[in-house]
PDB file of N, CA, C and O in Angstrom:
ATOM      1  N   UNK A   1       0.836  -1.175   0.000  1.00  0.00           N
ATOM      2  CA  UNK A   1       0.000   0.000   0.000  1.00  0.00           C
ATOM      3  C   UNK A   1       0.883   1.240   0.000  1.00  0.00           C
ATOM      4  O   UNK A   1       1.909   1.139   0.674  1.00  0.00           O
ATOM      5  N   UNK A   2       0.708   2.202  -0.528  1.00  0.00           N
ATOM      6  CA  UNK A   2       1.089   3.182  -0.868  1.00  0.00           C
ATOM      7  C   UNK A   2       0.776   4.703  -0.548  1.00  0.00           C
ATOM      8  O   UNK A   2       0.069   5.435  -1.240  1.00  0.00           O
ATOM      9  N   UNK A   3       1.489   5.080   0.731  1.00  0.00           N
ATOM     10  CA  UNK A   3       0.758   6.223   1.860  1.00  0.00           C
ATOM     11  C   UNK A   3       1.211   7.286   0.806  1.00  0.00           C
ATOM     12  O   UNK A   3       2.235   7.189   0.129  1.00  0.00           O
ATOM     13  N   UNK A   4       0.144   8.504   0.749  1.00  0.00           N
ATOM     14  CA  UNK A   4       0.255   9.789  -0.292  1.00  0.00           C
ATOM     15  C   UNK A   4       0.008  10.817   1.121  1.00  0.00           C
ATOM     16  O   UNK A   4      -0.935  10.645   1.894  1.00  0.00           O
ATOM     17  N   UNK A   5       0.944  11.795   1.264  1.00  0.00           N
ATOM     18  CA  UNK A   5       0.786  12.637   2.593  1.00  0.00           C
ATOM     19  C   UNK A   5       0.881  14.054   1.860  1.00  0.00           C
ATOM     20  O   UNK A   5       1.915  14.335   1.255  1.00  0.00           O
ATOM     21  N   UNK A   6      -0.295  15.033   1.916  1.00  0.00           N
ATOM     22  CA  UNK A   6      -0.505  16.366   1.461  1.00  0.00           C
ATOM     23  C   UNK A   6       0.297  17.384   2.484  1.00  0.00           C
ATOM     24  O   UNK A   6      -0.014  17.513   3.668  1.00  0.00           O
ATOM     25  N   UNK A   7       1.238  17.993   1.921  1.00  0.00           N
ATOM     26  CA  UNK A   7       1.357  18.960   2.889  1.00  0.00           C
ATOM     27  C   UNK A   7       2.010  20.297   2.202  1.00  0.00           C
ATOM     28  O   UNK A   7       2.828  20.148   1.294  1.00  0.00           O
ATOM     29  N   UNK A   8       1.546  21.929   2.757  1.00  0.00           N
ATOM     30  CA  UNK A   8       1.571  22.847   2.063  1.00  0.00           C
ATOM     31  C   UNK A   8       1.431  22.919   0.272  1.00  0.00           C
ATOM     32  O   UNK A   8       2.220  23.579  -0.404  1.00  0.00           O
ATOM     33  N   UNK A   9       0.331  22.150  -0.297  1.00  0.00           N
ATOM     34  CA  UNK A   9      -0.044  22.230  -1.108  1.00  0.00           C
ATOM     35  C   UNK A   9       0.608  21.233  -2.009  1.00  0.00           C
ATOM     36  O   UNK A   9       0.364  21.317  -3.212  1.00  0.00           O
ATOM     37  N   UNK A  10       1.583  20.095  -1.475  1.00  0.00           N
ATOM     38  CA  UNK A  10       2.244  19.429  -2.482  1.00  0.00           C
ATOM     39  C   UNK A  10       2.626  18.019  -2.051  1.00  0.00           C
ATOM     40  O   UNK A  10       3.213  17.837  -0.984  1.00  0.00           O
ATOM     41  N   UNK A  11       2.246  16.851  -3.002  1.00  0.00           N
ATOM     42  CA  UNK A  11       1.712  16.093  -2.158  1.00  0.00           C
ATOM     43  C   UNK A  11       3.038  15.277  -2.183  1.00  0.00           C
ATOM     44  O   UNK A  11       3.902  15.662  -2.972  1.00  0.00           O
ATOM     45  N   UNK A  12       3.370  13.850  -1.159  1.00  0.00           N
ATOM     46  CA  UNK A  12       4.232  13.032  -1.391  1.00  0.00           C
ATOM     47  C   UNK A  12       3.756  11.655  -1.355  1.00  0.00           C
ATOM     48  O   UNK A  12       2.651  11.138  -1.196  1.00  0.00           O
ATOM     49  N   UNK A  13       5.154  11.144  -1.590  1.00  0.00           N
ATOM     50  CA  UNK A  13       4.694   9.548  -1.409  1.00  0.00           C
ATOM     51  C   UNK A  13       5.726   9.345   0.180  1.00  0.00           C
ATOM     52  O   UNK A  13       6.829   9.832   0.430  1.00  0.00           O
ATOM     53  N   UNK A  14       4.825   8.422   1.057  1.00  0.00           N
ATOM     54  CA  UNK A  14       6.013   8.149   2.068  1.00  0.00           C
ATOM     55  C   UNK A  14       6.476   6.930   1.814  1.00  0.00           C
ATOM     56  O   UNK A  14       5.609   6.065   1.686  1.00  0.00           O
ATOM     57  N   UNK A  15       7.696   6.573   1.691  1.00  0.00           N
ATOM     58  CA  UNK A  15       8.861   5.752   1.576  1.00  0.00           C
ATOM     59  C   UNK A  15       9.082   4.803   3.129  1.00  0.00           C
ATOM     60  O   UNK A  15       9.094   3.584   3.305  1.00  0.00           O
ATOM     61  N   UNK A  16       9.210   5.735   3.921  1.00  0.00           N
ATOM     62  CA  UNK A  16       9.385   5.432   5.568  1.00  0.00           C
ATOM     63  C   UNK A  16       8.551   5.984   6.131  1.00  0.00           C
ATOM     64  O   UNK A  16       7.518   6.484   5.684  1.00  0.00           O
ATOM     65  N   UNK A  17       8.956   5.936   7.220  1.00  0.00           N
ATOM     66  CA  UNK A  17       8.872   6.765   8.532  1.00  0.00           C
ATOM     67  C   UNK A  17       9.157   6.072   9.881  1.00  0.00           C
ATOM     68  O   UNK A  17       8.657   5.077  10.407  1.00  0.00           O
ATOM     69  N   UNK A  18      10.339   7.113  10.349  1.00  0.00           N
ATOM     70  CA  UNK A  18      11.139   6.860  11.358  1.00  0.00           C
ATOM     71  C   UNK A  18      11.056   7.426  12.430  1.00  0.00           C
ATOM     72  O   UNK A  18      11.524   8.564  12.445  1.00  0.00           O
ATOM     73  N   UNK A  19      10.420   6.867  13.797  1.00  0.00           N
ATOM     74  CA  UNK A  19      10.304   7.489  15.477  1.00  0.00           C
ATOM     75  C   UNK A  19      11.326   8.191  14.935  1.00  0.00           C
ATOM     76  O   UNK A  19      12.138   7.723  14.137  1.00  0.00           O
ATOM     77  N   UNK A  20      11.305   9.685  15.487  1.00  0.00           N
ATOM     78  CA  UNK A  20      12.086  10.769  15.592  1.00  0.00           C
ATOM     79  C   UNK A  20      13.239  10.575  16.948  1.00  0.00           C
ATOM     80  O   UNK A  20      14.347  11.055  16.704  1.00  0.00           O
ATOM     81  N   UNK A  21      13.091   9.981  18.209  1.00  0.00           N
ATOM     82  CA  UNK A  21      13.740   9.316  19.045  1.00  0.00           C
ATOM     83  C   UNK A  21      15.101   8.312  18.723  1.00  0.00           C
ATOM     84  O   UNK A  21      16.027   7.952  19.450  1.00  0.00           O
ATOM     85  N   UNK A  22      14.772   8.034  17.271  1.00  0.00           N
ATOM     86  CA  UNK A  22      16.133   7.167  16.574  1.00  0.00           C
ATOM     87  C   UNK A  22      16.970   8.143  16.258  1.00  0.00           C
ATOM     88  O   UNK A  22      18.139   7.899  16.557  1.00  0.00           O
ATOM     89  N   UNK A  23      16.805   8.982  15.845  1.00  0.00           N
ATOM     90  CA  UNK A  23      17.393  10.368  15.236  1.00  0.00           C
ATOM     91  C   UNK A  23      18.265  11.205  16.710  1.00  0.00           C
ATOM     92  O   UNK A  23      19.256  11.827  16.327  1.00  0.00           O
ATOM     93  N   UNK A  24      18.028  11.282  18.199  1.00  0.00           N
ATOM     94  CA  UNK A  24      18.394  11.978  19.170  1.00  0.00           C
ATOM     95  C   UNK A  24      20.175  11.352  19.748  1.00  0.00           C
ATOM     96  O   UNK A  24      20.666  10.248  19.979  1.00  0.00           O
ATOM     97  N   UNK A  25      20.491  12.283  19.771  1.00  0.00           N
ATOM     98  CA  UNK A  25      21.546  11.911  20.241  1.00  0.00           C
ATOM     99  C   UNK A  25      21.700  11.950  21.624  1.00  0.00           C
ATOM    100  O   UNK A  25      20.694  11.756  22.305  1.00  0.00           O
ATOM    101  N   UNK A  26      23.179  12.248  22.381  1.00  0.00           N
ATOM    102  CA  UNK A  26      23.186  11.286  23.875  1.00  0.00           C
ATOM    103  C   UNK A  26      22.963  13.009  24.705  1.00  0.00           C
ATOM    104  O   UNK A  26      22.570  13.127  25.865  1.00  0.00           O
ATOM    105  N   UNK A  27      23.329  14.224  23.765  1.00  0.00           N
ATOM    106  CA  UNK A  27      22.786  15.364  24.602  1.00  0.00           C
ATOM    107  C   UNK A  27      21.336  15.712  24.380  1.00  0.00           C
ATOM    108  O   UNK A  27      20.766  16.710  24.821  1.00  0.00           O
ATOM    109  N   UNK A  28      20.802  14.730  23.618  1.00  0.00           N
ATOM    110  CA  UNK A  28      19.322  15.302  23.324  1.00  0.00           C
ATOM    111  C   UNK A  28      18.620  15.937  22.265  1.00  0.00           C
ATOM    112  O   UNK A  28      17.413  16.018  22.038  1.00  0.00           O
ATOM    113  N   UNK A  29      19.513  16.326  21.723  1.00  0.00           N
ATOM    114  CA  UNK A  29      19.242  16.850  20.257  1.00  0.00           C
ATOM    115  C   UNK A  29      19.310  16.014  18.777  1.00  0.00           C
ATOM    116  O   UNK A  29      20.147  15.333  18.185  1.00  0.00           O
ATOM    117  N   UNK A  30      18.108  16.418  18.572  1.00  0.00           N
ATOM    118  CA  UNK A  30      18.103  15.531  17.032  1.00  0.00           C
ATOM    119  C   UNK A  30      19.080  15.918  16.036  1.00  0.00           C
ATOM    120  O   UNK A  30      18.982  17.057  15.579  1.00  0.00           O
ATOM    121  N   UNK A  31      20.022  15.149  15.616  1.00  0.00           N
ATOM    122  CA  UNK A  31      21.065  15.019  14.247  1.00  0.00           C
ATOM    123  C   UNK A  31      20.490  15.197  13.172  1.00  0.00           C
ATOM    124  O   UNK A  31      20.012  14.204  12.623  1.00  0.00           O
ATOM    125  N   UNK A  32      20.390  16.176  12.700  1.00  0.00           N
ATOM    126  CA  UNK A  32      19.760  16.713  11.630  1.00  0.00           C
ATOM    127  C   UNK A  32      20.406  15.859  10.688  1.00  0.00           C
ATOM    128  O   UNK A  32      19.705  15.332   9.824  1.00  0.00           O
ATOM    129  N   UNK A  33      22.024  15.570  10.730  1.00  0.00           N
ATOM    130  CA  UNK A  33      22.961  14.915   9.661  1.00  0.00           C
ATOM    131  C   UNK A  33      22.995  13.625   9.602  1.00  0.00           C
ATOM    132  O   UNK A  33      23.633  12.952   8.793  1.00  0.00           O
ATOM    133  N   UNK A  34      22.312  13.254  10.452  1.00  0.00           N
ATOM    134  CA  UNK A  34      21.841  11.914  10.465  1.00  0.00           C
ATOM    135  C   UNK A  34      20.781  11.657   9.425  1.00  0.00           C
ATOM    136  O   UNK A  34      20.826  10.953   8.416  1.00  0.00           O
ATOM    137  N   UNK A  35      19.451  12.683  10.110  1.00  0.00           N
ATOM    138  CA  UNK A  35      18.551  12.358   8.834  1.00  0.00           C
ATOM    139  C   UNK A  35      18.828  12.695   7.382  1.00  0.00           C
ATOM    140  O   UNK A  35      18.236  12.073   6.501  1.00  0.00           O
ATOM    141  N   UNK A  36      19.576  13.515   7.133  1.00  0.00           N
ATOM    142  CA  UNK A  36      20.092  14.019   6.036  1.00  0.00           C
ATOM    143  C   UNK A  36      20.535  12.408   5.498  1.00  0.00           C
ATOM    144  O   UNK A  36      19.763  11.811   4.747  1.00  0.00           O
ATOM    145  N   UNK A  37      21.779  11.794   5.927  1.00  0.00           N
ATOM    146  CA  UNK A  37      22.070  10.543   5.346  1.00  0.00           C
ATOM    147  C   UNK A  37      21.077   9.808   5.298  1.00  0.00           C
ATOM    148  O   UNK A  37      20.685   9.579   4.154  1.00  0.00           O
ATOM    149  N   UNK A  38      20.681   9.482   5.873  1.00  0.00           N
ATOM    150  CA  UNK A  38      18.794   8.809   5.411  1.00  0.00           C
ATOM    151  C   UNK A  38      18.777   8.982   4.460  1.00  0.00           C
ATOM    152  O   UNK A  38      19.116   8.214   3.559  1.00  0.00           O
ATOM    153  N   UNK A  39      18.222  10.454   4.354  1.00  0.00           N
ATOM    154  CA  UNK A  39      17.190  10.614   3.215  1.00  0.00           C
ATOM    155  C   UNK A  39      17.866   9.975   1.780  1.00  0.00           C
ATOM    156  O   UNK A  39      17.318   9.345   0.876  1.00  0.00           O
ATOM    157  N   UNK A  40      19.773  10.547   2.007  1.00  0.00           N
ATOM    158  CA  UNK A  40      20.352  10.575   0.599  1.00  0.00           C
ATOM    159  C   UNK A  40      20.612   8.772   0.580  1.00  0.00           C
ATOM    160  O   UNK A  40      21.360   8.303  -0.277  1.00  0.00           O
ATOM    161  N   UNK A  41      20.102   8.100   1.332  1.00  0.00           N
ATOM    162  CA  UNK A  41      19.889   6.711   1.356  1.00  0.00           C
ATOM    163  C   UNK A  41      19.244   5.947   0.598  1.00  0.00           C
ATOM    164  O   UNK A  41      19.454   5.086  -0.256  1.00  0.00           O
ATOM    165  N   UNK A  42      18.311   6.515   1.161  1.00  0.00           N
ATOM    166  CA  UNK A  42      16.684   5.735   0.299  1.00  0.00           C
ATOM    167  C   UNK A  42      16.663   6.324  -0.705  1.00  0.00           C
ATOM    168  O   UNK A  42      16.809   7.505  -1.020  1.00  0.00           O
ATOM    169  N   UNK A  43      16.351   4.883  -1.513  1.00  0.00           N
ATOM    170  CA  UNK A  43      16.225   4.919  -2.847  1.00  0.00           C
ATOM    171  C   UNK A  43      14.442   5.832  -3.421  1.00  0.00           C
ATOM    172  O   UNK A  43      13.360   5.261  -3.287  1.00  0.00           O
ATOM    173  N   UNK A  44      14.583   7.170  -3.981  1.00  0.00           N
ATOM    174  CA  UNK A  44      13.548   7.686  -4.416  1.00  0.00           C
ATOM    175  C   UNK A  44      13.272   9.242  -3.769  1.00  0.00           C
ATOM    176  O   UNK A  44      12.739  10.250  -4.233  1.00  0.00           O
ATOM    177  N   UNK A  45      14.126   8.806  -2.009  1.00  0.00           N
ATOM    178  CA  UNK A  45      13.486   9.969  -0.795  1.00  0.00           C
ATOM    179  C   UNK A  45      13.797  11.711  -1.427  1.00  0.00           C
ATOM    180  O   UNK A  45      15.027  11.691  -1.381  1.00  0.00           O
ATOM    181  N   UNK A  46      13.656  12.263  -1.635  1.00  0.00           N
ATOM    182  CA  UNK A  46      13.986  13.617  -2.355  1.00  0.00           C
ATOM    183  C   UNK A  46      13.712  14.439  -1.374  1.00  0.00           C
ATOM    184  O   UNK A  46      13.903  15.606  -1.718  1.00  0.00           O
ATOM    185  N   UNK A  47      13.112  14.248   0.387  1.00  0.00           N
ATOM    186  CA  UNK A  47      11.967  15.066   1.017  1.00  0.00           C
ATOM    187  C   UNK A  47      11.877  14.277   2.212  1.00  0.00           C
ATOM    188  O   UNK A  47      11.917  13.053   2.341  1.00  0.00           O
ATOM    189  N   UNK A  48      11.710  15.462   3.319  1.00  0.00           N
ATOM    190  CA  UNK A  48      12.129  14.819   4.525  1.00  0.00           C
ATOM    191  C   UNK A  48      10.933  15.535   5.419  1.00  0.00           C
ATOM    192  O   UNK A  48      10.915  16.764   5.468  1.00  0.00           O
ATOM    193  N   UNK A  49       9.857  14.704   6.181  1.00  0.00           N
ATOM    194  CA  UNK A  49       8.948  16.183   6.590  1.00  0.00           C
ATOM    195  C   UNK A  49       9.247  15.357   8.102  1.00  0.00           C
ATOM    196  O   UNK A  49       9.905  14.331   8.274  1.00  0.00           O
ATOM    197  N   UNK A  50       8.336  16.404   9.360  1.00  0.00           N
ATOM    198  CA  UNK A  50       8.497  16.079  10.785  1.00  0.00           C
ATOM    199  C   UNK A  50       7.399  16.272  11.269  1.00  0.00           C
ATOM    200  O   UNK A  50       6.946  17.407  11.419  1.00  0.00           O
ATOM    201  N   UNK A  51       6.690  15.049  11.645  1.00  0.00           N
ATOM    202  CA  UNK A  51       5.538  15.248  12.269  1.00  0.00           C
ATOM    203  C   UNK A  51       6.231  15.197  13.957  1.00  0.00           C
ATOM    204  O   UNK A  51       7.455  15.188  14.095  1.00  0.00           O
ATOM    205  N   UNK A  52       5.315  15.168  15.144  1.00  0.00           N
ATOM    206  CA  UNK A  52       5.447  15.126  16.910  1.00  0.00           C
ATOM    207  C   UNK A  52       6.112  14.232  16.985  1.00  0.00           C
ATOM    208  O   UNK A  52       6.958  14.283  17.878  1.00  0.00           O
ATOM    209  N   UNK A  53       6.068  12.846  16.011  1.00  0.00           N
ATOM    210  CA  UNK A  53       6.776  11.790  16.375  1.00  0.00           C
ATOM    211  C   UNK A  53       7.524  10.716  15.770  1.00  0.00           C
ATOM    212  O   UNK A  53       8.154   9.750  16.201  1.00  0.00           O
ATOM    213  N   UNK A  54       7.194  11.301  14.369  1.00  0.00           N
ATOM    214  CA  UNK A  54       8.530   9.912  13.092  1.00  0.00           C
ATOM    215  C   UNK A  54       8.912  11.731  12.107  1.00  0.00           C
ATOM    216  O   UNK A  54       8.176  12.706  11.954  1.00  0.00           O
ATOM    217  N   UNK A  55      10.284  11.488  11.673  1.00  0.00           N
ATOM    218  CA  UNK A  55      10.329  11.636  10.349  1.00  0.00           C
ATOM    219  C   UNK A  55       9.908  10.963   9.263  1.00  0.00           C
ATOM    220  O   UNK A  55      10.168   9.798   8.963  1.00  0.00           O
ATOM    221  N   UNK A  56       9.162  11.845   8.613  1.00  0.00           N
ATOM    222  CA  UNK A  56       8.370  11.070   6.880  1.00  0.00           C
ATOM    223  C   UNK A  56       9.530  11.050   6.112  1.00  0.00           C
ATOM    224  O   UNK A  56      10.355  11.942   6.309  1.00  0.00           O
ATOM    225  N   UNK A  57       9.759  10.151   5.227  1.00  0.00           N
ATOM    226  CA  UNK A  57      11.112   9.935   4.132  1.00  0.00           C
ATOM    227  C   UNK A  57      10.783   9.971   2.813  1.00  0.00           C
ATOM    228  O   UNK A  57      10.870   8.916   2.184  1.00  0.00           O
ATOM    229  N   UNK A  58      10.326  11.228   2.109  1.00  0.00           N
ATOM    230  CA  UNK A  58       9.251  11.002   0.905  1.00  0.00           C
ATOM    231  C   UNK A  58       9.522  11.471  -0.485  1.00  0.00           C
ATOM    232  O   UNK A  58      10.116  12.489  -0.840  1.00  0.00           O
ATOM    233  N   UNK A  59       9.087  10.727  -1.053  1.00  0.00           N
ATOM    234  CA  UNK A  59       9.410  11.500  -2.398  1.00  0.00           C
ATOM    235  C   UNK A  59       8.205  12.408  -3.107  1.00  0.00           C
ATOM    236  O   UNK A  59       7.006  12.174  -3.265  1.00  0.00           O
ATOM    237  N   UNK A  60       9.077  13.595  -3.483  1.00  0.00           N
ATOM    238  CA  UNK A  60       7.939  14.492  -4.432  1.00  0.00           C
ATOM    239  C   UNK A  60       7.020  14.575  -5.023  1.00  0.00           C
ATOM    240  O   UNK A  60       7.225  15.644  -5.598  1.00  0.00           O
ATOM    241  N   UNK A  61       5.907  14.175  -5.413  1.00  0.00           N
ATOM    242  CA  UNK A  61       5.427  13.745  -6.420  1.00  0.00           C
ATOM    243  C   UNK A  61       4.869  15.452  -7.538  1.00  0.00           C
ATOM    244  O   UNK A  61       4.116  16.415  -7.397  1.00  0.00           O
ATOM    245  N   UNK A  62       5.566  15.061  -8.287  1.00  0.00           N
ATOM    246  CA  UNK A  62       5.675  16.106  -9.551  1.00  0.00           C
ATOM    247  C   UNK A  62       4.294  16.890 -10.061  1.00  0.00           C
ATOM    248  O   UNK A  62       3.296  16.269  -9.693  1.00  0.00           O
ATOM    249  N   UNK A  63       4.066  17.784 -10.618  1.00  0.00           N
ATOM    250  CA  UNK A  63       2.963  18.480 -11.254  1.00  0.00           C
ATOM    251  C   UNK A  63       2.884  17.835 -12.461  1.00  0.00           C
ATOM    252  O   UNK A  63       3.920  17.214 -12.694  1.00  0.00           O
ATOM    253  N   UNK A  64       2.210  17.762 -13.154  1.00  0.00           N
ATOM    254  CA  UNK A  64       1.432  17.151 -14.736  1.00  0.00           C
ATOM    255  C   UNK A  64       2.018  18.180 -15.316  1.00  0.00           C
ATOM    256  O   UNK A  64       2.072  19.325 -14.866  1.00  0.00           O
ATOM    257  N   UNK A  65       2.533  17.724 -16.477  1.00  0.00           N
ATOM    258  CA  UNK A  65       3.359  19.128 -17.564  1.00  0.00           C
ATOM    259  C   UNK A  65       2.452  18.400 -18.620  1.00  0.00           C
ATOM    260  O   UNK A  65       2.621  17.183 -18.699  1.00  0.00           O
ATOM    261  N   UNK A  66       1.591  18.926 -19.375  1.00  0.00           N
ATOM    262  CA  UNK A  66       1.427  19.118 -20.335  1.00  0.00           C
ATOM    263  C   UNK A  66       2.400  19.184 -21.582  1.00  0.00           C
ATOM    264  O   UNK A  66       3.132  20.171 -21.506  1.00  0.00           O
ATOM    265  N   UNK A  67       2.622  18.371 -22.763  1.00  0.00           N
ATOM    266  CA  UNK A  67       3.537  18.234 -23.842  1.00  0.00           C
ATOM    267  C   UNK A  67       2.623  18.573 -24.707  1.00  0.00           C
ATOM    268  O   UNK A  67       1.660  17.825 -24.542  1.00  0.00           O
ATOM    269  N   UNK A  68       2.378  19.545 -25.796  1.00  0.00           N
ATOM    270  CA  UNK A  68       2.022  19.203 -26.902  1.00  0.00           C
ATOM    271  C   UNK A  68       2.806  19.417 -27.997  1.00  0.00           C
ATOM    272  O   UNK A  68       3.511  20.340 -28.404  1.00  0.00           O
ATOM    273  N   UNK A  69       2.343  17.756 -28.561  1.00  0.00           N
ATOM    274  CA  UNK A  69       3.368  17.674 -29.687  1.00  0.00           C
ATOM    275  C   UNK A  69       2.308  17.287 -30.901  1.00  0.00           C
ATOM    276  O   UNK A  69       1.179  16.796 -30.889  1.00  0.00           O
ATOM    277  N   UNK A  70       3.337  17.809 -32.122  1.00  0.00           N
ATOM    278  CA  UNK A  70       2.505  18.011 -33.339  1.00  0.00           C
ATOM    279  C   UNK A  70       3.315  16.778 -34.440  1.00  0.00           C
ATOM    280  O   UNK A  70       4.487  16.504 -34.700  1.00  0.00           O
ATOM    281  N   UNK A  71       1.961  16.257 -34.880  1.00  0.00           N
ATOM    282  CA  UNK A  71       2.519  14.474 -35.479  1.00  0.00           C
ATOM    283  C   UNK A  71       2.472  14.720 -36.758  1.00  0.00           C
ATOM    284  O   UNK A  71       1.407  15.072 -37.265  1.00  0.00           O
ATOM    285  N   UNK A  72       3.781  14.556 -37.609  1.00  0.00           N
ATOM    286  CA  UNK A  72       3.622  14.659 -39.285  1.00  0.00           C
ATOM    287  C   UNK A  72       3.004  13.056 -39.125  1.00  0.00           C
ATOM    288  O   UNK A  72       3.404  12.162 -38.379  1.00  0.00           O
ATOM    289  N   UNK A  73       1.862  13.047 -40.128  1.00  0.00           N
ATOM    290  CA  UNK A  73       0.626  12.304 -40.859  1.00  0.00           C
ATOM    291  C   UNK A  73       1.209  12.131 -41.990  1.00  0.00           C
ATOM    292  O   UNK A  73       1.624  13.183 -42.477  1.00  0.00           O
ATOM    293  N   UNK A  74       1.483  10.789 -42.864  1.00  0.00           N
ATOM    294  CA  UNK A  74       2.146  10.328 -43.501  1.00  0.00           C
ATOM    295  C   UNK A  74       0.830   9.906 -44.018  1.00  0.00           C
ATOM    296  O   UNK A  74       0.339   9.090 -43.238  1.00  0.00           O
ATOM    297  N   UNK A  75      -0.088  10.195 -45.239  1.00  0.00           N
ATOM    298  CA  UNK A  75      -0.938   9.302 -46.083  1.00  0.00           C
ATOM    299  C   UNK A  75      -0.268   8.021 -47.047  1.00  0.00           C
ATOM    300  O   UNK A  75       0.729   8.088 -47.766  1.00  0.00           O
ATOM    301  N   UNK A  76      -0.902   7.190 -46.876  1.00  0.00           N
ATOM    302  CA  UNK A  76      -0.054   5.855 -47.663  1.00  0.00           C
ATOM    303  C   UNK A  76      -1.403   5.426 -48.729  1.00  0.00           C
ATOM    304  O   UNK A  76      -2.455   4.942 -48.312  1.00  0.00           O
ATOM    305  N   UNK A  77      -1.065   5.759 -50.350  1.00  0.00           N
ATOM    306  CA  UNK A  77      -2.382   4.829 -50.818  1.00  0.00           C
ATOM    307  C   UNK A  77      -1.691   3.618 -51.525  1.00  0.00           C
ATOM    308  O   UNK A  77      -0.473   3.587 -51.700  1.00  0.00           O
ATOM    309  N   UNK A  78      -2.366   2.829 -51.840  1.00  0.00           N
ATOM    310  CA  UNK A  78      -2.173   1.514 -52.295  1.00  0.00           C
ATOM    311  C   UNK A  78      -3.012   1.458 -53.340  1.00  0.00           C
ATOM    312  O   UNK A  78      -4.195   1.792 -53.269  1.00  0.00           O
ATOM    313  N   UNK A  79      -2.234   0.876 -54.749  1.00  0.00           N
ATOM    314  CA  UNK A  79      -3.140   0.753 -55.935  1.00  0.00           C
ATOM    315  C   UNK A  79      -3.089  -0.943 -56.220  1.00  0.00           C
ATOM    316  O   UNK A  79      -3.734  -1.433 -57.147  1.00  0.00           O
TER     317      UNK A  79
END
């Protein structure tokens, strides 16, 4: 199953999510450079959000770009 998490207008996919408590070190403070290696870990993670109690490990999920492309039409007759 495949968790989709909306936040400030842009949505992700979550990959993980890790108790934020794994992340603390022995004075108490969360290693930001810790999660940083995470993220550049996981395969896909582009995006790192923080809820009260896991870091989310997520990837972006992109806007729809529109392509329009114009098709040379090749008529073929057969006699």
């Amino acid at each position: 199953m495949m968790l989709i998490y909306r936040h400030n207008g842009k949505c992700y996919i979550i990959h993980r999510d890790i108790p934020l408590h794994n992340f603390v070190n022995k004075e108490g403070i969360v290693d930001l450079e810790l999660v940083k290696m995470c993220r550049d870990y996981f395969f896909r993670v582009d995006h790192v959000l923080r809820t009260e109690t896991h870091f989310l490990f997520a990837e972006t999920i992109q806007d729809a770009e529109i392509i329009e492309e114009t098709q040379n039409v090749v008529e073929t007759t057969y006699s």
